[in-house]
Biopython code that builds the backbone (N, CA, C, O; Angstrom):
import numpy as np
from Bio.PDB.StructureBuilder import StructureBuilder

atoms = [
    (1, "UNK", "N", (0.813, -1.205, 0.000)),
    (1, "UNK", "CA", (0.000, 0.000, 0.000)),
    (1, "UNK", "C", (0.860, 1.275, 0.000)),
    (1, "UNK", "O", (0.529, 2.312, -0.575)),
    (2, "UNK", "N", (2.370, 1.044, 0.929)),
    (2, "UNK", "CA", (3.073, 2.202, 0.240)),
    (2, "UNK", "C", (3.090, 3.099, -0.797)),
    (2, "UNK", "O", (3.125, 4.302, -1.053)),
    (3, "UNK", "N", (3.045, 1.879, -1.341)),
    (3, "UNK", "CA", (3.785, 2.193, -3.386)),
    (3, "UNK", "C", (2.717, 2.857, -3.727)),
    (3, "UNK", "O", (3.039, 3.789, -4.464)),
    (4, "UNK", "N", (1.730, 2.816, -3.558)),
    (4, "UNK", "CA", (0.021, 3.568, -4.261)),
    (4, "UNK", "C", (0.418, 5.183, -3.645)),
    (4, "UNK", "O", (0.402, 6.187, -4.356)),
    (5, "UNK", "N", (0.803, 5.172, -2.038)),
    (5, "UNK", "CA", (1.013, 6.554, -1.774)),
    (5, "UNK", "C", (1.868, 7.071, -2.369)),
    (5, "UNK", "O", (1.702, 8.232, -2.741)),
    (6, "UNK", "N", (3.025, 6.407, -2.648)),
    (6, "UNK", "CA", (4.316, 7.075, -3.332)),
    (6, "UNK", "C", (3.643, 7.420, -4.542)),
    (6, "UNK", "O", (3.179, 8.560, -4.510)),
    (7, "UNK", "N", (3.421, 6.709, -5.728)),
    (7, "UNK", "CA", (3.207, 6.349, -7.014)),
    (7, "UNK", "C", (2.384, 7.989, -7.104)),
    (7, "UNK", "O", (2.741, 8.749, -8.004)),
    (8, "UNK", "N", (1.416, 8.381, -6.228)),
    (8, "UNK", "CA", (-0.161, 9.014, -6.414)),
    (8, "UNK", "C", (0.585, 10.542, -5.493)),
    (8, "UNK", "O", (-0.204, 11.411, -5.122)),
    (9, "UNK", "N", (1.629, 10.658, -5.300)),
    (9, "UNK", "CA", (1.798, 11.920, -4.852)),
    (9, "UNK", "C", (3.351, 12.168, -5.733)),
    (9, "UNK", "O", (4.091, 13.049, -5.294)),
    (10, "UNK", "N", (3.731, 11.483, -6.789)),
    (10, "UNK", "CA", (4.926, 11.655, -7.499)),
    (10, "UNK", "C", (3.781, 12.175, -8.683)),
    (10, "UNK", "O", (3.953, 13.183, -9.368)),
    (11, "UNK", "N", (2.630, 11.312, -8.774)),
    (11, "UNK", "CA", (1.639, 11.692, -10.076)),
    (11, "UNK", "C", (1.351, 13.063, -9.699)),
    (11, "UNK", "O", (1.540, 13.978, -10.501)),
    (12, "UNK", "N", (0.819, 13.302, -8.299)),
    (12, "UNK", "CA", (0.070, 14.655, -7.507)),
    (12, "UNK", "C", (0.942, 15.936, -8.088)),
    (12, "UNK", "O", (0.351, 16.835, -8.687)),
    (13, "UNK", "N", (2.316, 15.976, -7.894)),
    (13, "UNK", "CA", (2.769, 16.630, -8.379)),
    (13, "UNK", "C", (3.541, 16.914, -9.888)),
    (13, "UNK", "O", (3.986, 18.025, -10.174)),
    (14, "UNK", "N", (3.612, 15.930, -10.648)),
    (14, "UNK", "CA", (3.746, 16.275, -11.941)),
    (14, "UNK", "C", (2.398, 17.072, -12.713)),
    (14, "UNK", "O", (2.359, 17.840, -13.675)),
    (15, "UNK", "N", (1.569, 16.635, -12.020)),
    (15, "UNK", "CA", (0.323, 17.092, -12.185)),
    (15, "UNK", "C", (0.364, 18.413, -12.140)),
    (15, "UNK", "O", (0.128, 19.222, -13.037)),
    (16, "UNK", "N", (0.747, 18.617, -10.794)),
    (16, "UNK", "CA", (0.564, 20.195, -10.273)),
    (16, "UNK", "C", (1.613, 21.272, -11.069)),
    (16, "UNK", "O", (1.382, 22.475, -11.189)),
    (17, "UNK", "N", (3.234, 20.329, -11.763)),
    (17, "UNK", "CA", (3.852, 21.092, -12.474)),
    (17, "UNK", "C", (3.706, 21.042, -13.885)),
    (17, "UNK", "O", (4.605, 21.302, -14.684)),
    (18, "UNK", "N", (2.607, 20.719, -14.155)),
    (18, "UNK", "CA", (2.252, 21.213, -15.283)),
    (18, "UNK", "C", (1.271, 22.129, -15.623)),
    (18, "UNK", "O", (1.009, 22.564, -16.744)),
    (19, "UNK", "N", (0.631, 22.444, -14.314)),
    (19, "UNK", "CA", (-0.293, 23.201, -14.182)),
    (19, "UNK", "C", (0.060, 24.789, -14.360)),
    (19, "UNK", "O", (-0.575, 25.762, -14.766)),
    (20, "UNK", "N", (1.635, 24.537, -13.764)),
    (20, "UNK", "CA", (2.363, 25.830, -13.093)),
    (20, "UNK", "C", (3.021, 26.047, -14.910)),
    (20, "UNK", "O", (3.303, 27.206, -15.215)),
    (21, "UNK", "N", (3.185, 25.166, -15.781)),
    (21, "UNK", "CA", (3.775, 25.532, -16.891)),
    (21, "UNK", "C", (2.438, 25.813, -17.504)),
    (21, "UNK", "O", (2.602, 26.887, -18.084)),
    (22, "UNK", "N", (1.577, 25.541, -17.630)),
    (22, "UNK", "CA", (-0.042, 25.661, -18.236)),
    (22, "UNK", "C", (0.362, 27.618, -17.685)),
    (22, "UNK", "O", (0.884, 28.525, -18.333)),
    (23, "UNK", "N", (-0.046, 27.588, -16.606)),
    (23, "UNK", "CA", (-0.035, 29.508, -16.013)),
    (23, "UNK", "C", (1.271, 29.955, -16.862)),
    (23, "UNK", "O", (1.028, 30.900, -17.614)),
    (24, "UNK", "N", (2.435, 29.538, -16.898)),
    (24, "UNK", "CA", (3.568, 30.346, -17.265)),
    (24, "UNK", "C", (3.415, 30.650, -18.746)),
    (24, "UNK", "O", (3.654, 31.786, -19.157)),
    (25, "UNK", "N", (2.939, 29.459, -19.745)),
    (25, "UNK", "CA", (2.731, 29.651, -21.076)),
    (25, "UNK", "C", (1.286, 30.697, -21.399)),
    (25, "UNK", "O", (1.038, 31.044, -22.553)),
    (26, "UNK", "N", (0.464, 31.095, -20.301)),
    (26, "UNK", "CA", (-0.737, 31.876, -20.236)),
    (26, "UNK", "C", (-0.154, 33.303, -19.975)),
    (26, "UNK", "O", (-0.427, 34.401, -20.462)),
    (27, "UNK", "N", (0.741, 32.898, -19.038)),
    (27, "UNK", "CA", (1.671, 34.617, -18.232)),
    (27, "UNK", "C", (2.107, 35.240, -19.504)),
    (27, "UNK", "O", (1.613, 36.262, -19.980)),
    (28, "UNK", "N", (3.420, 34.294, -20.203)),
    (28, "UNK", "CA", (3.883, 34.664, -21.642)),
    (28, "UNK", "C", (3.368, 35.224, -22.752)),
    (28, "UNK", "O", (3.938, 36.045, -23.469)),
    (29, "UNK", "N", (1.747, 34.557, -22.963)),
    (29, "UNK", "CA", (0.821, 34.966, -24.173)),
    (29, "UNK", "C", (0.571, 36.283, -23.844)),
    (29, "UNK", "O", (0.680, 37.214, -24.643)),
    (30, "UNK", "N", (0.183, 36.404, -22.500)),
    (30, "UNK", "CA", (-0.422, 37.729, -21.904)),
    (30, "UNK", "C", (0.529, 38.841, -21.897)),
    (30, "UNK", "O", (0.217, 39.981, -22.241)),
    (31, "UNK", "N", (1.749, 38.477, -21.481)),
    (31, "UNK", "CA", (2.910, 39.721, -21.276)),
    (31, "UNK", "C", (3.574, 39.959, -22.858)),
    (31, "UNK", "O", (4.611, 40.603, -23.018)),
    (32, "UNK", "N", (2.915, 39.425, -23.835)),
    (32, "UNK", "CA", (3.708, 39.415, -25.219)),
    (32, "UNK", "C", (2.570, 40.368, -25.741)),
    (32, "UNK", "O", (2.742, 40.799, -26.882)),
    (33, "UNK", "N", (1.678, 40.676, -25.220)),
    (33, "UNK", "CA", (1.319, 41.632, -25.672)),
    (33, "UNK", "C", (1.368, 43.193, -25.539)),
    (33, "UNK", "O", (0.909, 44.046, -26.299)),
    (34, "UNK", "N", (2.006, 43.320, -24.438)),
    (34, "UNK", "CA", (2.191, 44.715, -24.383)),
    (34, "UNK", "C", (3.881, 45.146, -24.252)),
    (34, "UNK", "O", (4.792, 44.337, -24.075)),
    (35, "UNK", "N", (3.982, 46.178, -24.346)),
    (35, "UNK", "CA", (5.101, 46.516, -24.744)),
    (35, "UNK", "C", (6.149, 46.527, -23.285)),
    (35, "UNK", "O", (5.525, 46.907, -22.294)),
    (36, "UNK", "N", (7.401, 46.225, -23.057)),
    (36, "UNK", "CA", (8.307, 46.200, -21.827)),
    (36, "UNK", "C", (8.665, 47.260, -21.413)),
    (36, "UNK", "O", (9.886, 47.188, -21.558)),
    (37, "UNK", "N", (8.296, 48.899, -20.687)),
    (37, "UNK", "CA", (9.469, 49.430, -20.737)),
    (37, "UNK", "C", (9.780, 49.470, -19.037)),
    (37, "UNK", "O", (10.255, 50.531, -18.634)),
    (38, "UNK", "N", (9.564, 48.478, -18.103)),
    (38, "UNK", "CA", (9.750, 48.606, -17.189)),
    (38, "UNK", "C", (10.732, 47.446, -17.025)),
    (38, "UNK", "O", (10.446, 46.360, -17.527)),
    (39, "UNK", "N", (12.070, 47.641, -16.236)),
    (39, "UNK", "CA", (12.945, 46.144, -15.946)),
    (39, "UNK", "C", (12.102, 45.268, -15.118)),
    (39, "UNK", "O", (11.921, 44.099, -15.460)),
    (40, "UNK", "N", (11.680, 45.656, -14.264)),
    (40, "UNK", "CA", (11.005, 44.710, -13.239)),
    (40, "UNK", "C", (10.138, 43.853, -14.211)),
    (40, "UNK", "O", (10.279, 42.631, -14.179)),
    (41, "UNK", "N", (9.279, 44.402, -15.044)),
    (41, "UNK", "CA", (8.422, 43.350, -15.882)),
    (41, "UNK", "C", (9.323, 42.974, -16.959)),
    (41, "UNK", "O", (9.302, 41.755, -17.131)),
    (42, "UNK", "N", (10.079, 43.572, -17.716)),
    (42, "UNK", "CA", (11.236, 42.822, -18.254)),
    (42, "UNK", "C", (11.846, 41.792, -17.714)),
    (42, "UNK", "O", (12.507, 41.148, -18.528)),
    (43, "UNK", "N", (11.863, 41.342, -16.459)),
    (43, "UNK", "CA", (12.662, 40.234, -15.518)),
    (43, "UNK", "C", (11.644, 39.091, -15.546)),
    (43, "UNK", "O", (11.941, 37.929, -15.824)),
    (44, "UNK", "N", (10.023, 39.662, -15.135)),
    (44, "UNK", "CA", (8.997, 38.809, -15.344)),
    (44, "UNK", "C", (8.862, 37.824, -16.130)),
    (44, "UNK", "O", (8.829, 36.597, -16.034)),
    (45, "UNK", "N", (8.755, 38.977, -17.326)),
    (45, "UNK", "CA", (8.507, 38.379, -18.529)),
    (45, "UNK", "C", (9.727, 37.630, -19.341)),
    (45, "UNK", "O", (9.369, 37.023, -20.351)),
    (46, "UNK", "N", (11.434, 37.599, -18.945)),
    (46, "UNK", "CA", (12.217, 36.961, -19.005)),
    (46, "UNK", "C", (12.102, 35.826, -18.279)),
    (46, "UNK", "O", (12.766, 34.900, -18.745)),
    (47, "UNK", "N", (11.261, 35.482, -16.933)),
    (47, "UNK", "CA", (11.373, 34.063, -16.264)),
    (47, "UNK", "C", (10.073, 33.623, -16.831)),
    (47, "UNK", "O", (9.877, 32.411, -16.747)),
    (48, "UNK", "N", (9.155, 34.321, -17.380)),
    (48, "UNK", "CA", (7.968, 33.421, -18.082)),
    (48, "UNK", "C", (8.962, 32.242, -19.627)),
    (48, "UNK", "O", (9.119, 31.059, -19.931)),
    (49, "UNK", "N", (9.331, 33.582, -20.098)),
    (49, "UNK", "CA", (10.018, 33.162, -21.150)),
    (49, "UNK", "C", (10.789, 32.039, -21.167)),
    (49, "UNK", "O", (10.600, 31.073, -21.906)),
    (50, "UNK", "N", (11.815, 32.179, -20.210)),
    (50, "UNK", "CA", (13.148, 31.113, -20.326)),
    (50, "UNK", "C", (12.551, 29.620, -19.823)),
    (50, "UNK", "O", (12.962, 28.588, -20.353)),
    (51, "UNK", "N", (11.627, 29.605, -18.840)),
    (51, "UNK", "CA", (10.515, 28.521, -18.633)),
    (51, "UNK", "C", (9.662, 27.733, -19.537)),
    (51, "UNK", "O", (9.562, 26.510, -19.633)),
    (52, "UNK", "N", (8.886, 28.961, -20.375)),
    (52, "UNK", "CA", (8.698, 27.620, -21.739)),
    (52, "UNK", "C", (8.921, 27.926, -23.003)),
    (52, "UNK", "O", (8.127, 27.879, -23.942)),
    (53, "UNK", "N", (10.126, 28.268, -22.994)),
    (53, "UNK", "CA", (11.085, 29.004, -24.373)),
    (53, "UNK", "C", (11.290, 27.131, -24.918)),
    (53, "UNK", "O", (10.651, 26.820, -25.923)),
    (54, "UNK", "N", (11.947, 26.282, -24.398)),
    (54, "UNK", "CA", (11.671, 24.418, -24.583)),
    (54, "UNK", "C", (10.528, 24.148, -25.328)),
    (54, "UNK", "O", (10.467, 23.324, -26.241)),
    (55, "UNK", "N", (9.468, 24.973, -24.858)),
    (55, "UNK", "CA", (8.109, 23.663, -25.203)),
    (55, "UNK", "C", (7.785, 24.799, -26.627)),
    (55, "UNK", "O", (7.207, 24.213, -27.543)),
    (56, "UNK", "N", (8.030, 26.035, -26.855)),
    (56, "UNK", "CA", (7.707, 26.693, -27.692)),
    (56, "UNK", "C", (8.803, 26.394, -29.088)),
    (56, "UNK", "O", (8.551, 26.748, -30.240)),
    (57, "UNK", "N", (9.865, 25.767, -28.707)),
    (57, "UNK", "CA", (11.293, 26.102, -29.816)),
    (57, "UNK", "C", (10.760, 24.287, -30.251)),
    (57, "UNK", "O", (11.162, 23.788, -31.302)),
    (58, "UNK", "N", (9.945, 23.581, -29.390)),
    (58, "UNK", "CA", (9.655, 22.532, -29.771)),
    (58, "UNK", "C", (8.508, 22.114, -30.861)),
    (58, "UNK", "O", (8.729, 21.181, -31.633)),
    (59, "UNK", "N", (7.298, 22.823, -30.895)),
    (59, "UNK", "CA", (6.199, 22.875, -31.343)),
    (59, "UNK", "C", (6.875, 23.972, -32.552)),
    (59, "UNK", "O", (7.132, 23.353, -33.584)),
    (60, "UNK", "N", (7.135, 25.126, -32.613)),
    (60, "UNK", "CA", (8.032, 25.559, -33.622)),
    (60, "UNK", "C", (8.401, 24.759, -34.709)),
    (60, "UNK", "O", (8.167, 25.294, -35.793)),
    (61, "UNK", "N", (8.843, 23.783, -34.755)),
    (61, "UNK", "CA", (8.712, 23.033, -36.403)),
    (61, "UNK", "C", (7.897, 22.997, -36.588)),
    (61, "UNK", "O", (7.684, 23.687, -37.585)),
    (62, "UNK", "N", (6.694, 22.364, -36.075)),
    (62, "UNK", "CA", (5.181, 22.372, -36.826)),
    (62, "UNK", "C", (4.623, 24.058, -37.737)),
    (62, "UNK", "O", (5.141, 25.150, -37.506)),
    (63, "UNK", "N", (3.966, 23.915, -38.316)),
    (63, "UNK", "CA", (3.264, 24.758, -39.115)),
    (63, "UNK", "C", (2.783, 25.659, -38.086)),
    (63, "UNK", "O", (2.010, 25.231, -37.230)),
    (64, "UNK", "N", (3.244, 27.115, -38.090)),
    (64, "UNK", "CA", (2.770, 27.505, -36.573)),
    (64, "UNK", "C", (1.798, 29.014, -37.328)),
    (64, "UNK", "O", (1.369, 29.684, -36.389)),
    (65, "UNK", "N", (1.460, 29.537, -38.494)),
    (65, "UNK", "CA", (1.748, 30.929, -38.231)),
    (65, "UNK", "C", (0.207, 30.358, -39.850)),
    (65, "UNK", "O", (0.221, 29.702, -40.891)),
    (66, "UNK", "N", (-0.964, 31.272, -38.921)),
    (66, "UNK", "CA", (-2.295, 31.484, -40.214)),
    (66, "UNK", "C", (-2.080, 32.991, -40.229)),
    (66, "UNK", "O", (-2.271, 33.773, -39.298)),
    (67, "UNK", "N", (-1.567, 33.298, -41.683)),
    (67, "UNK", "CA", (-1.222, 34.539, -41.772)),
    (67, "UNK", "C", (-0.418, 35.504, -40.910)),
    (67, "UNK", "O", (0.785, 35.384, -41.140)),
    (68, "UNK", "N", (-0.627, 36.180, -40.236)),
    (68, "UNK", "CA", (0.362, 37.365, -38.905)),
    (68, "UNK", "C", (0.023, 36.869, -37.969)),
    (68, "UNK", "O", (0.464, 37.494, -37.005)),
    (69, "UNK", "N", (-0.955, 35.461, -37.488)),
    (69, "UNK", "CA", (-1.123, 35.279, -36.260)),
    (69, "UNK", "C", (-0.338, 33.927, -36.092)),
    (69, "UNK", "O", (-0.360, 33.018, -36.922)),
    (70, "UNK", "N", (0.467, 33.912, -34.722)),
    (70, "UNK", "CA", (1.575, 32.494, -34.396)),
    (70, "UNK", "C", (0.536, 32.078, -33.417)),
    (70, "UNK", "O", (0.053, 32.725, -32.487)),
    (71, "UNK", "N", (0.215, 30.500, -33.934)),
    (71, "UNK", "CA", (-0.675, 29.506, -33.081)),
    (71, "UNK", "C", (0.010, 28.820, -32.232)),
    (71, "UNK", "O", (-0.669, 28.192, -31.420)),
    (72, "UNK", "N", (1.748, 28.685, -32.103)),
    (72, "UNK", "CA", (2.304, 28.095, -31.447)),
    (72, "UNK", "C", (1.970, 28.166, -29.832)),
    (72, "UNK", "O", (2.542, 27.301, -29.169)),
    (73, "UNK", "N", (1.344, 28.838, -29.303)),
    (73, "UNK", "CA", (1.079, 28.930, -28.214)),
    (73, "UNK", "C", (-0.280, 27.930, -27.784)),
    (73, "UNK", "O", (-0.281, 27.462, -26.645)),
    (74, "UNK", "N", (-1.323, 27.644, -28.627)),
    (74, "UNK", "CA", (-2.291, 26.770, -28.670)),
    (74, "UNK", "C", (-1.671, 25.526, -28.901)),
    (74, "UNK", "O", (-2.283, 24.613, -28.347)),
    (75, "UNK", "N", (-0.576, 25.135, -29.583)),
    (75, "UNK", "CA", (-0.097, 23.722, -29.954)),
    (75, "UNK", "C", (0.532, 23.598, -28.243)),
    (75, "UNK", "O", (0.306, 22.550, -27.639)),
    (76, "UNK", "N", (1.071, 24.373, -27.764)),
    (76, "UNK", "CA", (1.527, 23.936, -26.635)),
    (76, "UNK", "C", (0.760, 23.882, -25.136)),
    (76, "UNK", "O", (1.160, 23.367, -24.092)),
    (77, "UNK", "N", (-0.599, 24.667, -25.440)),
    (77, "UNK", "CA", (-1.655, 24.786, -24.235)),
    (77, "UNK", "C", (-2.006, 22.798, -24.457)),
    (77, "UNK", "O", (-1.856, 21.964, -23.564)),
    (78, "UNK", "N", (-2.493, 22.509, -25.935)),
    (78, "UNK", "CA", (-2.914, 21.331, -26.687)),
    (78, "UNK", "C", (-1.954, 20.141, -25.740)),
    (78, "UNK", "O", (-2.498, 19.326, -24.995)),
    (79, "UNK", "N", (-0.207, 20.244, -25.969)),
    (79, "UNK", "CA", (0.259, 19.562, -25.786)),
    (79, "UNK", "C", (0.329, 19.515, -23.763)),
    (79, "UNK", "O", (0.085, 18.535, -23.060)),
    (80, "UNK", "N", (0.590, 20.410, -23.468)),
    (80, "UNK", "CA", (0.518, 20.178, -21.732)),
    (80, "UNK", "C", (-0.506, 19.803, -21.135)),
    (80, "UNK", "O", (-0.473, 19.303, -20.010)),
    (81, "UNK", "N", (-1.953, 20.068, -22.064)),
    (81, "UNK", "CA", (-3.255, 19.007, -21.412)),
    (81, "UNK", "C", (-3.157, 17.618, -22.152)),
    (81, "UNK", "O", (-4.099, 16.894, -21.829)),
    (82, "UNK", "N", (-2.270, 17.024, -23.070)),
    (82, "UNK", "CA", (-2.281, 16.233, -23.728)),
    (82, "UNK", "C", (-1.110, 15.131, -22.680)),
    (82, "UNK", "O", (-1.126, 13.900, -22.720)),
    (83, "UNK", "N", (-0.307, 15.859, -21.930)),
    (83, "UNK", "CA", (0.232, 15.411, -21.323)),
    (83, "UNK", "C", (0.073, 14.907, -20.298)),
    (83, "UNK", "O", (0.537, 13.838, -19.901)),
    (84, "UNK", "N", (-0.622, 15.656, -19.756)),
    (84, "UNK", "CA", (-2.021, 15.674, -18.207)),
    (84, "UNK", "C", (-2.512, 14.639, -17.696)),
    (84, "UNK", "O", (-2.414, 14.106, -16.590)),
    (85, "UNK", "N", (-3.418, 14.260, -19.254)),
    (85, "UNK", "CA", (-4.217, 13.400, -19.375)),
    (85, "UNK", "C", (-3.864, 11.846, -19.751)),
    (85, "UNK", "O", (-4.484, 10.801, -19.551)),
    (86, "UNK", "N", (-2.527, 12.147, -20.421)),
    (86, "UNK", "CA", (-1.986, 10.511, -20.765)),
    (86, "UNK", "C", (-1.406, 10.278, -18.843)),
    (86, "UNK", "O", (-1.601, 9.273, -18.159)),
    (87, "UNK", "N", (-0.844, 11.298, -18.506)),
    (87, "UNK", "CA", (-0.231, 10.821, -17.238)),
    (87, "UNK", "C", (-0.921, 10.506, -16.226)),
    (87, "UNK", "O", (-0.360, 9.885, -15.323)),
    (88, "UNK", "N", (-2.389, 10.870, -16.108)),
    (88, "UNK", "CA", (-3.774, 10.765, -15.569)),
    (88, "UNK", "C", (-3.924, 9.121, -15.793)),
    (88, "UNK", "O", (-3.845, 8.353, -14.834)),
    (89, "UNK", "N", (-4.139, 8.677, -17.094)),
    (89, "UNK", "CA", (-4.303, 7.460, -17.446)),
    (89, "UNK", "C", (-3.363, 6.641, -17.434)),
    (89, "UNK", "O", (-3.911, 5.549, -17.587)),
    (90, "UNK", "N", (-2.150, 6.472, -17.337)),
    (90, "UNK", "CA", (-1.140, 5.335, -17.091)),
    (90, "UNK", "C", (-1.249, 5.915, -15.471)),
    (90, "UNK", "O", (-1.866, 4.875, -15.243)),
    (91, "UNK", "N", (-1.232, 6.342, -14.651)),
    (91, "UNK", "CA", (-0.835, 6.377, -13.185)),
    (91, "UNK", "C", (-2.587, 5.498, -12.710)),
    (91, "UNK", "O", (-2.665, 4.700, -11.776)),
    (92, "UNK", "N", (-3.503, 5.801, -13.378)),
    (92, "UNK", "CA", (-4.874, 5.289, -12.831)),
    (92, "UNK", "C", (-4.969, 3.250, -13.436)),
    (92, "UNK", "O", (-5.538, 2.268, -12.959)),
    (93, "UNK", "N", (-4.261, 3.426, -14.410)),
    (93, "UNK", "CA", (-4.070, 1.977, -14.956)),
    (93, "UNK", "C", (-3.063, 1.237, -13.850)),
    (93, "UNK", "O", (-3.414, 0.216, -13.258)),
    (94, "UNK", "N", (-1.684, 1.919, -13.629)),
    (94, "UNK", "CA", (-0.615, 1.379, -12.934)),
    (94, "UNK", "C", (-0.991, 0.991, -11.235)),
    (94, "UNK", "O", (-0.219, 0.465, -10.433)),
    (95, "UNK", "N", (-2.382, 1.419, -10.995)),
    (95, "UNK", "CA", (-2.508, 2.047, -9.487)),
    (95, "UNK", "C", (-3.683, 0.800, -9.480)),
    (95, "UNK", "O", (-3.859, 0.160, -8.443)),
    (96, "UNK", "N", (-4.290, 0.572, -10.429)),
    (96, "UNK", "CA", (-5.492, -0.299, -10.312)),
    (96, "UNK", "C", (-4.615, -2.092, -10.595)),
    (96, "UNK", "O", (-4.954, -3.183, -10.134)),
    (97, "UNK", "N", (-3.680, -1.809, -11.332)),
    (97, "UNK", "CA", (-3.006, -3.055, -11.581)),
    (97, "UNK", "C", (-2.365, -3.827, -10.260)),
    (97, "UNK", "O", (-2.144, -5.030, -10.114)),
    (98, "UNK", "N", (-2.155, -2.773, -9.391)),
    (98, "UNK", "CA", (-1.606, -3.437, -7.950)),
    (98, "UNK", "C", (-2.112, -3.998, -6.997)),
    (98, "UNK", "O", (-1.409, -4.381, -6.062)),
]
sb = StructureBuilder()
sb.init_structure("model")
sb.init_model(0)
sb.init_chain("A")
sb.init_seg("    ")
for serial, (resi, resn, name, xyz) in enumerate(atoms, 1):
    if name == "N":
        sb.init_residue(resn, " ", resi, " ")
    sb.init_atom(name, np.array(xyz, "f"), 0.0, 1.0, " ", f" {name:<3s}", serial, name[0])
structure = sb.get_structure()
């Protein structure tokens, strides 16, 4: 019965850090729209950035851009609930198998 607690609070929190990259890729969309001229939000918006600058340079090969608008930010909202949910389902399969 250990292993179910371990297993279900290692899941608890991958869970929860993807949640926190779900907000950071939302922070990013949001702070890319207005213009920087303050450092303090320049610093912000540099730790939104460097956080999921990975998942954006990744989805980036795909076809990202309908005319002047870059969808890359939806391929990656797509992919971190896509992730969620597979990890939802192998931890609920792995947990029932024991």
């Amino acid at each position: 019965m250990a292993i179910i607690g371990i297993i279900a609070m290692f899941v608890f929190f991958l869970q929860r850090l993807l949640d926190v990259l779900l907000f950071a890729v939302f922070a990013r969309v949001i702070f890319s729209w207005f213009p920087m001229h303050d450092i303090q939000q320049n610093r912000i918006y540099s730790f939104f950035h460097d956080v999921t600058e990975p998942l954006f340079r990744l989805v980036q090969k795909l076809p990202h851009r309908i005319g002047m608008m870059d969808i890359s930010a939806i391929y990656v909202f797509v992919l971190i609930n896509f992730l969620s949910q597979i990890l939802s389902v192998v931890a609920a399969s792995f947990i029932s198998s024991l």
